[in-house]
DOVEX-349056 format. One line per 10 residues: their letters; for each residue x, y, z of C-alpha. Coordinates in steps of 0.05 Angstrom, whole numbers, plus 5000, padded with zeros to 4 digits. Layout:
# residues N
a = X:Y:Z | ...
***
This chain:
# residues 607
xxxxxxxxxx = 5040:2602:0288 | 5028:2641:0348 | 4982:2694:0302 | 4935:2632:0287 | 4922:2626:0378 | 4860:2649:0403 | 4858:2684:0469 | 4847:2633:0517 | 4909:2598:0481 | 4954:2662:0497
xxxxxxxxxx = 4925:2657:0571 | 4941:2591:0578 | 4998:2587:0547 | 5028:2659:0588 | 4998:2616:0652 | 5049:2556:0638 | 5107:2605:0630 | 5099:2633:0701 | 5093:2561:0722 | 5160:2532:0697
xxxxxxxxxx = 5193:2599:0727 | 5163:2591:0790 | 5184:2513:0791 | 5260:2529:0775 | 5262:2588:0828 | 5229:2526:0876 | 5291:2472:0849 | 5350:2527:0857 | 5314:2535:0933 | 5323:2462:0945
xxxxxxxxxx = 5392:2456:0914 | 5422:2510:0959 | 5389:2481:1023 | 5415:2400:0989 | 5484:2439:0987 | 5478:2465:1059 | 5452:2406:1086 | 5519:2365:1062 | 5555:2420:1099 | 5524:2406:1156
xxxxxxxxxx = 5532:2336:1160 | 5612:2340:1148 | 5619:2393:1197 | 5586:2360:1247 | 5633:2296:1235 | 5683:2335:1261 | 5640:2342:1324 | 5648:2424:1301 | 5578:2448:1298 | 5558:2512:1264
xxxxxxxxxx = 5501:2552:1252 | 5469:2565:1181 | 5426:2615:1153 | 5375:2594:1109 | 5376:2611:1034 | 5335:2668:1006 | 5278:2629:0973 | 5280:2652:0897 | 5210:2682:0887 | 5203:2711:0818
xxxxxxxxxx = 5178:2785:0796 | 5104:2794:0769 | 5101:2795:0702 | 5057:2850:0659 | 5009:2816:0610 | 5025:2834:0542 | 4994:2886:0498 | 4924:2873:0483 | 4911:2811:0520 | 4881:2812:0572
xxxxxxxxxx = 4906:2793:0647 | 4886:2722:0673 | 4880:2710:0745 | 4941:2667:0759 | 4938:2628:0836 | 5015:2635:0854 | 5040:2554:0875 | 5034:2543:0947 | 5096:2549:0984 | 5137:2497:1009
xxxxxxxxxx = 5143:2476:1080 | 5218:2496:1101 | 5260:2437:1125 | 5262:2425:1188 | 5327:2458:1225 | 5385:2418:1230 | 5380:2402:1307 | 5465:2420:1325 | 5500:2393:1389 | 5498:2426:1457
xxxxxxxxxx = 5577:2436:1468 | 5593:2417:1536 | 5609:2469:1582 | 5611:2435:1643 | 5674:2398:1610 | 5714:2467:1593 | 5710:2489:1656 | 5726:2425:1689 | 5786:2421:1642 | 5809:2496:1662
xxxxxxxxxx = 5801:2477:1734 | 5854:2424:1723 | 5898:2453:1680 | 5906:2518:1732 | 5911:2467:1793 | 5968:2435:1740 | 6003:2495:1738 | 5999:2510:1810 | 6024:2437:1826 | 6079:2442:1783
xxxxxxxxxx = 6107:2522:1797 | 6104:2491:1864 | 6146:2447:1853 | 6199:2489:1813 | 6200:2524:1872 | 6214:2470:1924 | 6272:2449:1879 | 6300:2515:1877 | 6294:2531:1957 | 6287:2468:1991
xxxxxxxxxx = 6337:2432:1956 | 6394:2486:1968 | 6373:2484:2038 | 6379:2404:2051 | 6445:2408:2000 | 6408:2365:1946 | 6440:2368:1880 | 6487:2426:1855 | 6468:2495:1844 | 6479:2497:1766
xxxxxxxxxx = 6437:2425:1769 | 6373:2454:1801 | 6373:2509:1757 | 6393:2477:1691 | 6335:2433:1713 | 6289:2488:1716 | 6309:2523:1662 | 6308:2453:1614 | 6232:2448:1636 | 6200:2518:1630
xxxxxxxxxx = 6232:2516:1553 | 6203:2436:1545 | 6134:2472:1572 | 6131:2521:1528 | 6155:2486:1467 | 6107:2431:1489 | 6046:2487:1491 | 6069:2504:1417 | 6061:2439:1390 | 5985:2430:1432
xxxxxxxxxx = 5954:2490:1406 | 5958:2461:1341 | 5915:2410:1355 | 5845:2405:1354 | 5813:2423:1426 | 5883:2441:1454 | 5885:2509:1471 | 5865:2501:1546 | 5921:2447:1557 | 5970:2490:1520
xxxxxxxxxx = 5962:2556:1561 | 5974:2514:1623 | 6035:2492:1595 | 6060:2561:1569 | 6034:2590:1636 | 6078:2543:1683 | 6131:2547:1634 | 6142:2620:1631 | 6136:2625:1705 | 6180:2569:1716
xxxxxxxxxx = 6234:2616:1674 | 6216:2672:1704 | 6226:2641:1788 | 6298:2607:1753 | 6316:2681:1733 | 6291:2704:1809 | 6329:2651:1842 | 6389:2650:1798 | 6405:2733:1821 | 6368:2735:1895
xxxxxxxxxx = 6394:2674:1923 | 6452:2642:1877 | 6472:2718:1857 | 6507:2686:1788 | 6462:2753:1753 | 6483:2831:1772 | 6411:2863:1794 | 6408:2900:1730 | 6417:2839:1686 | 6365:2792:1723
xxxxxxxxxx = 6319:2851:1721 | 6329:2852:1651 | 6332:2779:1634 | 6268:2769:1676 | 6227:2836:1636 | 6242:2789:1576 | 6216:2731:1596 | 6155:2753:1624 | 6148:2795:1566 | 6150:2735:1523
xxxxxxxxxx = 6097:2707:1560 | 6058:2763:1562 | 6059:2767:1484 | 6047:2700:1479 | 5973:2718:1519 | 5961:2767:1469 | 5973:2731:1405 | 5927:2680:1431 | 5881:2720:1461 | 5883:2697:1525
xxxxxxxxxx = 5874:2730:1590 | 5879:2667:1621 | 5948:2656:1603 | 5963:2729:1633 | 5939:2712:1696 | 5964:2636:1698 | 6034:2678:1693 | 6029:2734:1734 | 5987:2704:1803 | 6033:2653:1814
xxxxxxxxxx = 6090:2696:1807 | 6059:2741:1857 | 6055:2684:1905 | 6103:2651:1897 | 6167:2701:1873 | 6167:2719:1958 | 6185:2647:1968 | 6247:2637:1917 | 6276:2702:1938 | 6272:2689:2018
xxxxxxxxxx = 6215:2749:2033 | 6203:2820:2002 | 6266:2851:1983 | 6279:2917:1940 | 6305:2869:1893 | 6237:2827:1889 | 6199:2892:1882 | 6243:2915:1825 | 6232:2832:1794 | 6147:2846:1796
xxxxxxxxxx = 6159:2919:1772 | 6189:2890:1711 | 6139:2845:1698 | 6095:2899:1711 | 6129:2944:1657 | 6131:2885:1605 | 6051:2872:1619 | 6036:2939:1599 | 6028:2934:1522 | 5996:2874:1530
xxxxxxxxxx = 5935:2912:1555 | 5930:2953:1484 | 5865:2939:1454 | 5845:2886:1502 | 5787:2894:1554 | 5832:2853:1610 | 5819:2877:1678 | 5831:2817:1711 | 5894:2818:1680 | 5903:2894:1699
xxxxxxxxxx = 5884:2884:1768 | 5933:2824:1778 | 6001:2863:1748 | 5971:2914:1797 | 5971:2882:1862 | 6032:2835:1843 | 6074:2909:1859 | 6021:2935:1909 | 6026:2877:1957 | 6100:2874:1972
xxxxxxxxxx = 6106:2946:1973 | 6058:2964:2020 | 6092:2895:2064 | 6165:2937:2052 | 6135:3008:2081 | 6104:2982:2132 | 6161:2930:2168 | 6206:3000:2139 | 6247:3021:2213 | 6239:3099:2217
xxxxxxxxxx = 6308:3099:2248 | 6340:3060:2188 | 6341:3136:2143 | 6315:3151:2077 | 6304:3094:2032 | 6302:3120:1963 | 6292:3057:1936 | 6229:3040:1962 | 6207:3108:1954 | 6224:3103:1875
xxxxxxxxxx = 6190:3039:1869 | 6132:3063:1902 | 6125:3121:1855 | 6141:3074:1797 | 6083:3037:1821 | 6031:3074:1824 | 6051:3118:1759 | 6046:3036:1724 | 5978:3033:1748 | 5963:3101:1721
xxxxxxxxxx = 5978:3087:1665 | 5952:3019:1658 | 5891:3051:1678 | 5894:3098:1624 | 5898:3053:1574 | 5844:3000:1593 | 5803:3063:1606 | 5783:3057:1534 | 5765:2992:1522 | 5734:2960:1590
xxxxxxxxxx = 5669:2951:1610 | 5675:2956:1680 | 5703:3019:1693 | 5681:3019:1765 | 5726:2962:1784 | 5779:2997:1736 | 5784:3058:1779 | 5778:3023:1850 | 5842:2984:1825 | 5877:3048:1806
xxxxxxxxxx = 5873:3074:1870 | 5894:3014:1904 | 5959:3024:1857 | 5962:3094:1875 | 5964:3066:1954 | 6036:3060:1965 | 6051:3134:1952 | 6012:3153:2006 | 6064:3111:2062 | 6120:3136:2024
xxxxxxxxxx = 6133:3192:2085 | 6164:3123:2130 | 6228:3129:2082 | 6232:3191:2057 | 6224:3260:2089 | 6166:3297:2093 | 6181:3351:2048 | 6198:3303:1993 | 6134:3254:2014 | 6079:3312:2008
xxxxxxxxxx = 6109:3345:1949 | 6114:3272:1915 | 6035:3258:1942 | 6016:3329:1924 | 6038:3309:1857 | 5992:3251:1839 | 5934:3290:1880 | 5947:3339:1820 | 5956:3287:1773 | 5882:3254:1780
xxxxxxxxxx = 5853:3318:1793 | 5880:3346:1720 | 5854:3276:1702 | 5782:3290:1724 | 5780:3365:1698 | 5797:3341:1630 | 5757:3275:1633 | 5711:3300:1572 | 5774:3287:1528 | 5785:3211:1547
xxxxxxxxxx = 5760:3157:1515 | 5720:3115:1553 | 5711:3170:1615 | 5646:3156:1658 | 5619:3184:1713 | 5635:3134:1766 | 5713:3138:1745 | 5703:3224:1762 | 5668:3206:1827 | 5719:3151:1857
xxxxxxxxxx = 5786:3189:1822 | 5760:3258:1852 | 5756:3214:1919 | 5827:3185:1912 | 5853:3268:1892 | 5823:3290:1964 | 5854:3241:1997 | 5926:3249:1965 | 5911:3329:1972 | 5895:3302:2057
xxxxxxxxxx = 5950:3265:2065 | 6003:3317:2033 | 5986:3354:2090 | 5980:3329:2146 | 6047:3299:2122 | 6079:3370:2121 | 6049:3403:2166 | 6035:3396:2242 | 5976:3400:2280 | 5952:3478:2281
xxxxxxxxxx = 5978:3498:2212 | 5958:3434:2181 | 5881:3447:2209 | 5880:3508:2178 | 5909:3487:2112 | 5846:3434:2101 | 5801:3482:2136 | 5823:3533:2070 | 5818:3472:2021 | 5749:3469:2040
xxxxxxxxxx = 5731:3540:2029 | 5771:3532:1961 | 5733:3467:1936 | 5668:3496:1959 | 5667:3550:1918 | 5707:3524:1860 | 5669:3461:1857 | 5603:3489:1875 | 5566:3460:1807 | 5602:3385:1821
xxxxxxxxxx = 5563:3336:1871 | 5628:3298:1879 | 5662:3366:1894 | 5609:3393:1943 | 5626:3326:1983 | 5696:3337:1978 | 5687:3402:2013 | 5642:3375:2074 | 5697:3321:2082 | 5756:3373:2080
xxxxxxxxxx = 5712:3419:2134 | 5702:3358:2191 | 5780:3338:2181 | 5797:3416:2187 | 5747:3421:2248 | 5766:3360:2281 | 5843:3387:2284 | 5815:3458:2309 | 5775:3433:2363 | 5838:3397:2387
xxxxxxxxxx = 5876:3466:2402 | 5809:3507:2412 | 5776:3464:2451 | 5701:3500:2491 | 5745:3508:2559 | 5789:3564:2529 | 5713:3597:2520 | 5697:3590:2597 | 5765:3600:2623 | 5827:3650:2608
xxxxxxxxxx = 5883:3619:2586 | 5945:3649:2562 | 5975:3632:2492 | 6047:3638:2464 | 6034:3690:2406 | 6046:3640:2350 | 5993:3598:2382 | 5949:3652:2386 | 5958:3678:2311 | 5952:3604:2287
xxxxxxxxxx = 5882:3598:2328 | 5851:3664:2308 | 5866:3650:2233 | 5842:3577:2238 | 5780:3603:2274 | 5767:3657:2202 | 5774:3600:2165 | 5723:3563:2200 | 5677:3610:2192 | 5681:3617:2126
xxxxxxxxxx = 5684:3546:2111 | 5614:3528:2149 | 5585:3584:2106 | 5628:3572:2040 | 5598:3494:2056 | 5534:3512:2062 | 5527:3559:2002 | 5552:3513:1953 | 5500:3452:1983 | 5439:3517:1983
xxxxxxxxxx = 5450:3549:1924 | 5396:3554:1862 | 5406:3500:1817 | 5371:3437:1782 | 5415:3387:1818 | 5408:3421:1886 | 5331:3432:1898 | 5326:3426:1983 | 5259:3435:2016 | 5259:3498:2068
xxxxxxxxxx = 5277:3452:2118 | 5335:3422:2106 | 5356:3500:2080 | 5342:3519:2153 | 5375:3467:2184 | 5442:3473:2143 | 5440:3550:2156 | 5429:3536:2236 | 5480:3484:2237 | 5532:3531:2193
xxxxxxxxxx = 5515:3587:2245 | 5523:3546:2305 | 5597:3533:2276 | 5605:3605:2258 | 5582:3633:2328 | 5632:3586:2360 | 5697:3600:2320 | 5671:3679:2321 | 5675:3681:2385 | 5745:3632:2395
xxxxxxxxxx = 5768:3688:2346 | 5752:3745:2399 | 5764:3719:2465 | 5832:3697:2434 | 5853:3759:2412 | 5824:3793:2479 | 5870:3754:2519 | 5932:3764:2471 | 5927:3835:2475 | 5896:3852:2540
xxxxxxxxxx = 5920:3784:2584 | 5870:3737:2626 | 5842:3797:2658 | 5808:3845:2620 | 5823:3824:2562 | 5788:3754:2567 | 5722:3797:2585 | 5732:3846:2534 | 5732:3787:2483 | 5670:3763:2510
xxxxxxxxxx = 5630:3834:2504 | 5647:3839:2441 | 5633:3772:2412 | 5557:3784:2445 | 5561:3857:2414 | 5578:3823:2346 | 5520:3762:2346 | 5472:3819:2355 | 5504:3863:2292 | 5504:3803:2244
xxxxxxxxxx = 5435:3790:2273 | 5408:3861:2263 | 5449:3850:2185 | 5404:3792:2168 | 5344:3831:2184 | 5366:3894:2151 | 5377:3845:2089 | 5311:3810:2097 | 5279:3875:2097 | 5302:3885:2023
xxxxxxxxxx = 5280:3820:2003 | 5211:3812:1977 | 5159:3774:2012 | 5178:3699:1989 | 5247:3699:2003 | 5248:3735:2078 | 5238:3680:2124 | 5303:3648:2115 | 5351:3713:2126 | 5301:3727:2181
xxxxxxxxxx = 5307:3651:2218 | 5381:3667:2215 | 5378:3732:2258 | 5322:3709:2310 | 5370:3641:2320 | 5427:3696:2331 | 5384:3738:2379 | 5365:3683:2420 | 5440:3659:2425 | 5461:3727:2445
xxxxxxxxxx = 5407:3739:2501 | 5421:3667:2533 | 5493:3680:2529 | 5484:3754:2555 | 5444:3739:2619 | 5468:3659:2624 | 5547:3675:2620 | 5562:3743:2613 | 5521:3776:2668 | 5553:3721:2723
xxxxxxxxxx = 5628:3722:2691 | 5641:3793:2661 | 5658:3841:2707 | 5650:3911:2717 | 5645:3960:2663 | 5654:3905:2611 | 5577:3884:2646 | 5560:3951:2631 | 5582:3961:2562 | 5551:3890:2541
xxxxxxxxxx = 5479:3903:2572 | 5482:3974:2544 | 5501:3966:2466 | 5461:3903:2461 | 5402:3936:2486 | 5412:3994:2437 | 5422:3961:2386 | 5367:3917:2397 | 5321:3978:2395 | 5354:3998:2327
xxxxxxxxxx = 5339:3934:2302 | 5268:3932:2325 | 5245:4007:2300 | 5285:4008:2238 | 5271:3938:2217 | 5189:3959:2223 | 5207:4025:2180 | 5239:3991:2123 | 5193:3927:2117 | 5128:3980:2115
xxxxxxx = 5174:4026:2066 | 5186:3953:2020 | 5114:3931:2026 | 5092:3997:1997 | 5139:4000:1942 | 5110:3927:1925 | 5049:3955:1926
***
């Protein structure tokens, strides 16, 4: 029958075939959004609005026009307006947070309140012992068992971690008050007993995903665990160290910092209270000192795990090295031998940390800046801990010249090192003060070596410093300037300690006498031979990079001639007034006809 069509029967008919497909891809379209639509409207019944994605309109593929006939011009259907989007309720935030306002001030109300029965009511004789806490025991389980049953219900998470939070510190103050002040539990069992039940807690935060929970249970511990036990003890420090140690797997895998920095300070606090009301004359405390290291290896550690995950690792790394705090004070109960090698320890510990940073997870560059920071300063207090005054000077003094070199490349390092040199030259100044320059003073011969070697060191540190800040790199471009200036300022430092170093050793050897003015002639002798050095070296330079080796040895000239005819020709005495006018004369004529010879003999060689 279809042999017997014409043409414009096969068009037609081929026409009303790509109609009906196109009008069944247009019903299945409006069946899946009829289908949505009911979704919609029983969801939102249950006041549990969600959003949908529209359905892929069906649109079908062109056809070809069978063999022979030839193609009509087909006008596709016009395309249906989409439906309008379902318009979903706003949820409410202003009453989530007003209901988490409550529920915390609930939980504060009512730990409050577990602790006034526990210490008040012993105090005014109310009620038996095994009463008050049976009665506190009873409730913290009714809490928790009550949050249980909550959470199950539609809309009640935020009333049931309130409930779990006061119950599991409730436990958790009954445990604290049943060994501190009731002693029925040894220290080791209440330690453990209380590890568990904050560890239930804690694991009850993490299987609901809760960092409020966390911190419902451990800041009101932290406030209020001082309270129960009558002040900071040992034995409360070892209490919020356990719950410290069962917090820490709670932190796998979850981007809590709050949480972090709250376990943190809940063994920070009372150990920094314990070192510092600590009596010098009370002996070594080894208790304190293990908790303190205890501490601050938890936060470590804590640290290292969050380190991963977090997105603020700024405030991450400040609360690590309030953690690491307490190790630093650890020298007011322990001796010092045991205190620096303990803070030498983490010092290394952070810097190992920072050297293999690329390897972490998670490792940015503000962690590097404020760890490296928190390294120094353990590496500063170790010793000034172990050492005294002199010898402690001229430890930093050579840390400086160490980092300086060593961390020439790091920013972080290169600040390190200026830090290191004003500590180290703040100490030297106090035992080589400018007087010992304008008047002879004898030294034991101890005092003597430890001032001579702390005034080497300070000489090379002001150059070592300055190096690292001048030297040719990307990250340390500096105009010709501030390269001036930081070379004058690092041979200001290096003329004075130079010239501590000589008189010093004048007097040792040859008294207050002579020996004082031969230390003077030859520090003036010596300014003029590193002078007439720089210009020798400039000499060799080409063109472009002269003028800074020759600033340096016209800044040392001038010193030299206003020390020569300001101090030494009115102080030095007799042949020692001689010999200083003499040499430094000569050798400024050296300086002037050689210099002449071997710039014209570079020039030409340029040439």
């Amino acid at each position: 029958m279809m042999s017997g069509m014409t043409e414009a029967q096969r068009a037609i008919v081929a026409r009303l075939s790509q109609e009906v497909v196109a009008i069944s891809g247009q019903l299945a379209w409006v069946s899946a959004w009829l289908n949505e639509l009911e979704k919609s409207l029983a969801e939102e019944s249950l006041r549990q609005p969600a959003a949908y994605a529209a359905p892929q309109q069906y649109r079908p593929a062109p056809q070809a026009p069978a063999v022979g006939i030839p193609p009509v011009a087909v006008q596709p259907p016009p395309a249906p307006l989409p439906p309008p989007q379902p318009q979903l309720p706003k949820p409410d935030r202003g009453e989530g947070w007003i209901g988490k306002v409550l529920a915390a001030a609930g939980v504060a109300v009512t730990l409050i309140g577990v602790a006034l029965l526990l210490v008040l009511a012993a105090q005014a004789g109310l009620l038996r012992p095994e009463f008050r806490v049976g009665a506190g025991a009873v409730l913290a389980a009714g809490l928790v068992f009550g949050a249980t049953k909550i959470d199950k219900r539609p809309g009640g998470r935020v009333g049931a971690v309130a409930l779990a939070a006061t119950g599991v510190a409730a436990a958790y103050i009954d445990v604290v008050a049943a060994t501190t002040i009731y002693q029925w539990l040894s220290a080791p069992v209440g330690l453990a007993l209380a590890a568990v039940v904050g560890g239930g807690g804690l694991t009850l935060a993490r299987r609901w995903n809760s960092q409020q929970l966390a911190l419902l249970v451990l800041v009101p511990l932290a406030v209020l665990a001082p309270v129960v036990a009558d002040g900071v003890s040992l034995l409360l420090i070892g209490f919020m160290l356990a719950l410290s140690v069962a917090s820490l797997p709670v932190q796998l895998g979850k981007d809590w910092i709050w949480m972090y920095i709250a376990r943190t300070a809940a063994c920070t606090v009372p150990l920094l209270v314990a070192l510092a009301s600590a009596s010098p004359r009370a002996g070594h405390h080894w208790g304190l000192f293990a908790a303190g290291v205890g501490a601050a290896l938890l936060a470590m550690a804590g640290a290292l795990i969050l380190l991963a995950v977090t997105t603020d690792r700024a405030l991450l790394a400040l609360a690590t090295a309030g953690g690491v705090l307490p190790v630093l004070f650890v020298s007011a109960v322990v001796g010092p031998v045991a205190a620096a090698v303990t803070i030498a320890g983490f010092s290394a510990a952070f810097l190992v940390i920072v050297v293999l940073g690329d390897r972490l997870p998670g490792r940015a560059a503000v962690v590097t800046r404020i760890w490296s920071a928190v390294s120094a300063v353990c590496a500063l207090v170790a010793v000034m801990v172990a050492f005294d005054g002199r010898t402690g000077g001229a430890v930093i003094l050579a840390m400086a010249v160490v980092v300086a070199v060593a961390g020439r490349h790091h920013e972080v390092a290169r600040w390190v090192a200026v830090g290191f040199g004003l500590i180290g030259g703040a100490y030297y100044l106090t035992y080589a003060p400018p007087e010992l320059l304008f008047r002879a003073t004898q030294m034991s011969g101890s005092t003597a070596a430890a001032t001579m070697i702390s005034s080497i060191l300070a000489v090379a540190c002001a150059v070592a410093v300055v190096w690292s800040w001048t030297g040719i790199g990307e990250d340390r471009r500096r105009t010709d300037d501030e390269v001036r200036l930081m070379w004058a300022g690092a041979i200001v430092v290096a003329g004075y300690a130079f010239t501590m170093l000589t008189v010093t050793a004048g007097v040792l050897i040859g008294g207050v006498g002579g020996g004082f003015f031969a230390g003077h002639m030859i520090a003036t002798i010596g300014w003029i031979v590193v002078a007439a050095a720089l210009f020798g070296y400039a000499a060799r330079r080409p063109k472009a990079q002269r003028s800074l080796p020759i600033g340096g040895g016209l800044v040392l000239v001038a010193a030299a001639m206003a020390k020569l005819f300001l101090f030494d020709l009115g102080t030095l005495d007799g042949i020692f007034r001689v010999a200083v006018f003499i040499v430094v004369g000569l050798v400024l004529l050296a300086m002037g006809g050689g210099y002449a010879r071997l710039l014209a003999r570079q020039d030409h060689t340029q040439d």
